[in-house]
C-alpha positions in Angstrom: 104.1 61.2 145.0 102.9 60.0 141.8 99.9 60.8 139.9 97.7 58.8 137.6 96.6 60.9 134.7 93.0 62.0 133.9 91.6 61.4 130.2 92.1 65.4 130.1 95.8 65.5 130.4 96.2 61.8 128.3 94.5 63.7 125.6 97.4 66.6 125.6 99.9 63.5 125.5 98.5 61.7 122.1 100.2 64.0 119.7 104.2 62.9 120.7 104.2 61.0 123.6 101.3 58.2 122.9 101.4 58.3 119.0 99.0 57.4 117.2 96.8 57.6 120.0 92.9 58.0 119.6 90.8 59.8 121.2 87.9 57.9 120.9 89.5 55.6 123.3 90.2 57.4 126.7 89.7 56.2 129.5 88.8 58.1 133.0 92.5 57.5 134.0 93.6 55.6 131.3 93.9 55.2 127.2 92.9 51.8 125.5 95.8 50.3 123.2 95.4 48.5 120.0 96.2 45.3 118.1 99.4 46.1 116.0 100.4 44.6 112.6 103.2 42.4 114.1 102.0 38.9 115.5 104.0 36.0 116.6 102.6 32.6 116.9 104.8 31.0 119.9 103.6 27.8 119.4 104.5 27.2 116.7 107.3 30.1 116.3 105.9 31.5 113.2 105.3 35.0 112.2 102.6 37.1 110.5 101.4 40.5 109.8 98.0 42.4 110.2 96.3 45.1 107.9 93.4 47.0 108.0 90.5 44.6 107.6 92.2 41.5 108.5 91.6 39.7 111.3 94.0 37.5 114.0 92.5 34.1 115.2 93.9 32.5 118.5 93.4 28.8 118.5 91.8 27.3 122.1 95.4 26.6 124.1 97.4 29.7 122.0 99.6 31.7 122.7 100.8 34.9 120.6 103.0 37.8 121.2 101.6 41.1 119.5 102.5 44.3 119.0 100.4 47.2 119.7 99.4 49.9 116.7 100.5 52.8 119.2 104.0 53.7 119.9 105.1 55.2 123.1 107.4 57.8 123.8 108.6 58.2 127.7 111.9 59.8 126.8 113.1 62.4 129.2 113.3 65.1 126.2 109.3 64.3 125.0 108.1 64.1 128.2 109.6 67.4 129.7 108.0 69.4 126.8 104.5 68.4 128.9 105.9 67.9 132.3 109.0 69.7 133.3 111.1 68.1 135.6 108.7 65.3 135.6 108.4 61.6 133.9 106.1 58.7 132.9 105.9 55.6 133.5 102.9 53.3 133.1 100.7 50.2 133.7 99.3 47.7 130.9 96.1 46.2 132.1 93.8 43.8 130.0 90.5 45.2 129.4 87.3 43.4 131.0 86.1 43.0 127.6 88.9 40.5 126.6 88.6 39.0 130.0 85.1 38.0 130.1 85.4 35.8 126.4 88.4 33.7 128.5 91.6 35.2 127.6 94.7 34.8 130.3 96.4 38.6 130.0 99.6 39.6 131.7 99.5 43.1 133.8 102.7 44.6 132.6 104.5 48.2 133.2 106.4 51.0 130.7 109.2 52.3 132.4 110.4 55.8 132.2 111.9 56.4 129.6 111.0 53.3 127.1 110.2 54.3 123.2 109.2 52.0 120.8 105.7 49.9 120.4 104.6 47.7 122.9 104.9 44.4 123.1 102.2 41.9 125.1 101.0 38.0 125.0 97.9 36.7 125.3 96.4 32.7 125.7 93.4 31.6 124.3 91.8 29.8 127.8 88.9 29.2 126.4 87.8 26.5 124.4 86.4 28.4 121.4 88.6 30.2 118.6 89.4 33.8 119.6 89.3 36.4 116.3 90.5 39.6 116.8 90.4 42.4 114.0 93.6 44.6 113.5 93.1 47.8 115.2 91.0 46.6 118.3 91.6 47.7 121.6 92.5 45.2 123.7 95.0 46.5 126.6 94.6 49.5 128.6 97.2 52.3 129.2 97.5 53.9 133.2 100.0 56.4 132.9 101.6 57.9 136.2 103.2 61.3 136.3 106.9 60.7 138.2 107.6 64.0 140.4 111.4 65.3 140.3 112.0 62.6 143.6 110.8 59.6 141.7 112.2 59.8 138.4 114.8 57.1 137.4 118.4 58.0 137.8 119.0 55.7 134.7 115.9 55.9 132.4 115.3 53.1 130.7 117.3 53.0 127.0 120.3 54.5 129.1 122.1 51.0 129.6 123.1 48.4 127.6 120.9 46.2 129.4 118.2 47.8 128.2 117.4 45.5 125.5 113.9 46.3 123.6 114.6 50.2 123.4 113.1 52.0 120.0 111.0 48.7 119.7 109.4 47.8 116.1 106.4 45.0 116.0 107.5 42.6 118.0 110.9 41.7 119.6 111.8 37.9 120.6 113.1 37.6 123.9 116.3 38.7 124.7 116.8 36.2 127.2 119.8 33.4 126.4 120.6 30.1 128.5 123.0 28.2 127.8 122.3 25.2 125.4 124.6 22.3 126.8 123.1 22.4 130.3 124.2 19.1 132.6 121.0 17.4 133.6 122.5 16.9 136.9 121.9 21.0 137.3 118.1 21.1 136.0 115.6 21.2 139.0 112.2 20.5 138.1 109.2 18.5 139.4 107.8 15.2 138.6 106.1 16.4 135.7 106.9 14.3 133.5 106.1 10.5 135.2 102.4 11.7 135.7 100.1 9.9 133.8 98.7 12.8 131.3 94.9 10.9 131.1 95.1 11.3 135.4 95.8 15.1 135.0 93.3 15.8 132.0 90.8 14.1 134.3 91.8 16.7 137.6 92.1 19.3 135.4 88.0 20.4 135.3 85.6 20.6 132.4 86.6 20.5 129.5 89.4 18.4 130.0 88.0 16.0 132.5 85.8 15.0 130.1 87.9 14.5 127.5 90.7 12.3 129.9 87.3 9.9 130.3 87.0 9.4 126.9 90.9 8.6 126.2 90.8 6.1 129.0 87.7 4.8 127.0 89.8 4.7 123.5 92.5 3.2 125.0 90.9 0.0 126.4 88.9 -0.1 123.1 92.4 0.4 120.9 94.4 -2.3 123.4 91.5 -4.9 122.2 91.9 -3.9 118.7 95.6 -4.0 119.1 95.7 -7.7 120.8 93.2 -9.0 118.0 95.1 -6.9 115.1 98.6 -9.4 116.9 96.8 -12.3 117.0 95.7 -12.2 113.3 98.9 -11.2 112.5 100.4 -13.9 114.2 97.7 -17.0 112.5 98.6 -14.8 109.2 102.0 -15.4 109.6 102.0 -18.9 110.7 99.6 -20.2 107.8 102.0 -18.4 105.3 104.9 -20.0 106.7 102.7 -23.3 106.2 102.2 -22.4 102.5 105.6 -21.4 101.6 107.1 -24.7 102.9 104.1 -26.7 101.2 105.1 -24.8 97.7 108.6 -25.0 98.1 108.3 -29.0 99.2 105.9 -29.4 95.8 108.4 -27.6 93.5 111.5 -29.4 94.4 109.3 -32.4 94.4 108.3 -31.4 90.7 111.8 -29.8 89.7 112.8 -33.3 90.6 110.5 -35.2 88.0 111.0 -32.9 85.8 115.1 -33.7 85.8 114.1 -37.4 85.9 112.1 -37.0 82.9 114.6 -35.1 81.2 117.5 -37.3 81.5 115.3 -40.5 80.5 114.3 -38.5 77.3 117.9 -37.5 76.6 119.0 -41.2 77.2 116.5 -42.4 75.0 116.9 -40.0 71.8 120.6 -40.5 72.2 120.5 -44.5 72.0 117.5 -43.9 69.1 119.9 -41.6 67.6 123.1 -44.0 67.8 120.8 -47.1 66.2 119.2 -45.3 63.8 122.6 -43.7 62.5 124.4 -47.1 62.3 121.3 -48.9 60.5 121.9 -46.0 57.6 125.8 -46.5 57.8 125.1 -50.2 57.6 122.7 -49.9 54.9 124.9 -47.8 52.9 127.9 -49.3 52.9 126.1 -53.0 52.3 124.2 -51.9 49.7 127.1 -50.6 47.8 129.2 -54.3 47.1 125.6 -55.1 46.4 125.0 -52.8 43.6 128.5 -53.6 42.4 128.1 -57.6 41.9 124.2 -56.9 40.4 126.0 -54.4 37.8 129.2 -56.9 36.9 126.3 -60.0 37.0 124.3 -57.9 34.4 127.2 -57.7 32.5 128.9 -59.8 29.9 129.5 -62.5 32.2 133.0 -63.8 32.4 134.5 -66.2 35.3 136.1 -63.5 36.9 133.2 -61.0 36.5 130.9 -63.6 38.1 133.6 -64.6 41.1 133.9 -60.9 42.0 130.4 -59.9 41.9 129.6 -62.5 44.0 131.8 -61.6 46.6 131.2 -58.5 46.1 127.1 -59.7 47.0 127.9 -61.7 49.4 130.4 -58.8 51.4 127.4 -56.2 51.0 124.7 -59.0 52.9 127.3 -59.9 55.5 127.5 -55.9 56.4 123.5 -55.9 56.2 123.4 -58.6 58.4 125.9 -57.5 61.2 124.5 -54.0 61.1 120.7 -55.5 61.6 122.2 -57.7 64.0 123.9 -55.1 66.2 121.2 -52.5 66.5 118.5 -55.5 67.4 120.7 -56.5 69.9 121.0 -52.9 71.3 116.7 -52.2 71.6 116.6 -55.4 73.5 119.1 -54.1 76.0 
């Protein structure tokens, strides 16, 4: 039958078989392990190492996967230099310690043969911030001597199956599902449709209270939320007001301002047109005009005198019509 080890025989086991091992934590029947170097945060799937005089901090709700700073060795070879014809297996049991500050441990076993560190999880239950230092003992080691009847006929590391054999820090899961799986084959409860401010309130202190107060925030943030749409919806309409108000005003001026422009063009083109054909006019009347003053001053013969007559006469008539033609135009 098997046999649980005293802290005599443990103590013969620490130099090969429970490396690393200290003394200074035996047990009656058992060895206290240690926090490894090798953590894994599984919350948010990040990892992190441990050294002397650092510390690991476990949120309220956390989960981590650690490694422990001892490394076992149940191999058939190691273990028949203590125990011929014999093997170990062993138990992994949280200590009360860790227990009584809220922490959810899971009681695990070594099986005979396994070699590699151990690895364990633990969950923050409480609602204070767990801080363990590297090196602290935090599991506890039974160890049960196998007679010749009761060891394995495949030790563990013997099979392919055998999947966290010669262990270092911590291993992820081995396990694999499939990725594509058909809803139609997933079997699970209802979950999902509860209403999560219903089960905060079931689910005790501190999380009872806290359910209260969401069901407080959320009528408090559905009034905000129905006065935040109603000014939205007065902010919008007024704007809508204001932006057919200017765009009304600016056609309206865009309008007046065209209006404006083609009078003024209308009205420097005609002053334009009157002003050019008074110069022409003046010009070209004032020429025959200048012609029959110079033959008048002249030594006056009959014909002199005839043509700078006409030629007076020609340069008033142009006068004349030209005055007479831009009058005529302003009064139009």
């Amino acid at each position: 039958m098997a046999k649980i080890l005293s802290d005599r025989e443990i103590k013969g086991l620490l130099r090969d078989v429970v490396l690393d091992g200290s003394e200074k934590l035996l047990n009656p029947n058992g060895l206290e392990l240690r926090l490894g170097s090798n953590v894994r945060f599984l919350s948010t799937g990040e990892d992190a190492e441990l050294k002397e005089g650092y510390f690991l901090k476990v949120s309220p709700g956390e989960t981590v996967l650690i490694s422990s700073l001892e490394k076992i060795d149940f191999t058939r070879e190691t273990v028949h230099k203590h125990f011929p014809n014999s093997m170990l297996m062993a138990l992994i049991t949280p200590t009360t310690t860790m227990m009584r500050e809220g922490i959810a441990q899971v009681a695990t076993k070594v099986d005979a043969g396994f070699r590699g560190n151990l690895n364990w999880s633990l969950r923050n239950g409480s609602t204070r911030e767990l801080v363990i230092q590297f090196g602290e003992p935090i599991f506890k080691l039974t160890l049960f001597r196998l007679d010749e009847t009761e060891t394995p006929q495949i030790a563990y590391g013997d099979s392919d199956a055998h999947k966290y054999q010669d262990t270092e820090g911590v291993t992820r899961s081995a396990r694999r599902i499939p990725a594509d799986i058909p809803k139609s084959r997933l079997v699970s409860s209802g979950l999902e449709k509860l209403d999560p401010k219903k089960q905060l309130r079931e689910a005790g202190y501190p999380f009872d209270h806290i359910g209260t107060e969401l069901v407080r925030l959320d009528g408090k943030f559905e009034m905000v939320s129905r006065d935040v749409a109603t000014l939205k919806e007065n902010f919008e309409n007024r704007t809508k007001q204001l932006t057919e108000k200017i765009e009304s005003e600016t056609n309206s001026l865009v309008r007046k301002i065209d209006d404006t422009k083609n009078s003024l063009t209308q009205f420097f083109d005609l002053k334009f047109s009157e002003k050019f054909l008074w110069v022409v006019g003046v010009i070209v009347g004032a020429i025959p005009i200048m012609y029959g003053c110079v033959l008048f001053l002249q030594k006056a013969t009959v014909n002199n005198v005839s043509i700078g007559f006409i030629a007076c006469v020609v340069g008033i008539a142009v006068l004349v019509i030209t005055w007479a033609i831009t009058h005529s135009g302003r009064k139009r």
